[in-house]
N, C-alpha and C positions, 0 to 999 in steps of 0.2 A: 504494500500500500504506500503510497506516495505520500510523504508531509507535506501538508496545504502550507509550512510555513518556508520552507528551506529546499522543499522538491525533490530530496532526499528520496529514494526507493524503498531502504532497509531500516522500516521502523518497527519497532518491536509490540505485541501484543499483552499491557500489564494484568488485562483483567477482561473477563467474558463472563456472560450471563442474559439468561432468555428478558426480551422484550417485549411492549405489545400485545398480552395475552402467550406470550408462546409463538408467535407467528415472525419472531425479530430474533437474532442476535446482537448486544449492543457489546462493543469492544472499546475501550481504552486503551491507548496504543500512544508511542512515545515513539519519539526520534531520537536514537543518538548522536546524531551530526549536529544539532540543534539546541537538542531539550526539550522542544515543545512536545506538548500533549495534548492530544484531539481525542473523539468519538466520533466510530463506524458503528453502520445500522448494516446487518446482511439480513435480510429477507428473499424467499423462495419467491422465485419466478416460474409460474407455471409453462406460462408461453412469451411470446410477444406478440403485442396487439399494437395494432393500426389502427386509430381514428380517418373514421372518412367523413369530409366536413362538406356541410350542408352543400357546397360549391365543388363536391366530389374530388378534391384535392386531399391527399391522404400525408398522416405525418403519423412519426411513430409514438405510444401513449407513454405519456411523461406522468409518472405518478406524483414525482414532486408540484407539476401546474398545477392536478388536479387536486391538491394537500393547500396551494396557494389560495385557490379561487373559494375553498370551501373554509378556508383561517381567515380570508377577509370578510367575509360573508359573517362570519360566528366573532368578528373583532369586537372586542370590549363586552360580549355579550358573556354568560356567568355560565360559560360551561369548561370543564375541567382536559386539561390539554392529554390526558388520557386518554377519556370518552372522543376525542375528536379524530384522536389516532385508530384507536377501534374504529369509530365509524369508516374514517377511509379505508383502512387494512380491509375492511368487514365489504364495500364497494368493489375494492381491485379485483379482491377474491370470488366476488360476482358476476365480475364484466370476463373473469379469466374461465371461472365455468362455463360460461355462456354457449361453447363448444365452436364459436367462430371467432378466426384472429381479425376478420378486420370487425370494427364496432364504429355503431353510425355515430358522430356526435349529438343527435338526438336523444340517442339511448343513454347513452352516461350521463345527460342531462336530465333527462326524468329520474334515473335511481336517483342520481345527488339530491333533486327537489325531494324526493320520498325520505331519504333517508334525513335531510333539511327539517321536515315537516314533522320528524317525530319527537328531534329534540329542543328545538327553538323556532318558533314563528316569526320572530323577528330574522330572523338569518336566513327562514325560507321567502320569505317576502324580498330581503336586499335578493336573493340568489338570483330569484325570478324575474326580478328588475333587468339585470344585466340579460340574463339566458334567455329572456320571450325578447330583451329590445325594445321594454318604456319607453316612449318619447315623450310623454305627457304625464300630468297631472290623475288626469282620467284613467290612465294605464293602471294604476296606482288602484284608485279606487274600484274599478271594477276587480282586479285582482282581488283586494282585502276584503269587498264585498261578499266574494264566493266563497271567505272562508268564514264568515260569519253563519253562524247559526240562524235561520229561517225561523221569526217570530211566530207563532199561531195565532190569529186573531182568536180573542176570546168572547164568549158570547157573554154579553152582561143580562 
């Protein structure tokens, strides 16, 4: 493994133990040329997957973007940097089952909304903002409107 500080090749490994449910190893590792000390994540790769985007142009799935887009989404919002790694691990692991490499950008955008939707409303609401393409005000309110509960008129 390479030191991000010194570029060094041969850095040593101080410490290992399971991650993320079990689904991670996270390593401690040291540079002798240097000194510095970092942290590696290895996680299993089932396959590799291909996003193909809306405009049929294909790029390969970057699980760090889709950890990005779903940490801004959930930013400042009261959920525990644990559960958020779960939820993406718990996504990868779904779009990897799926039994097809390439995956439409559609589809990784609906689980994100699902999986969005169970743990913060606020973070499914920002998500959706960016992923339908708000342009308006109204965008907004029609979206929030559909997740509100449908009063019953009552009969007096």
């Amino acid at each position: 493994m390479r030191c991000p500080f010194c570029g060094n090749t041969e850095t040593q490994v101080k410490d290992s133990r399971p991650a993320e449910d079990h689904v991670a190893i996270r390593r401690r590792r040291s540079c002798p040329a240097c000194g510095g000390r970092f942290t590696t994540y290895e996680r299993v790769q089932l396959r590799d997957l291909v996003v193909v985007k809306k405009n049929g142009r294909r790029e390969d799935f970057d699980r760090d973007k889709l950890a990005r887009s779903i940490r801004i989404a959930l930013q400042k919002r009261p959920i525990e940097p644990d559960r958020i790694e779960q939820m993406i691990s718990g996504i990868v692991r779904r779009l990897e089952s799926m039994g097809d490499t390439d995956i439409p950008s559609d589809t990784i955008g609906e689980i994100v909304m699902e999986a969005l939707s169970r743990i913060d409303t606020v973070a499914y609401v920002r998500f959706a903002s960016v992923y339908k393409n708000f342009q308006e005000v109204t965008d907004f309110e029609d979206f929030v409107s559909e997740l509100r509960p449908q009063s019953q008129p009552q009969d007096s």
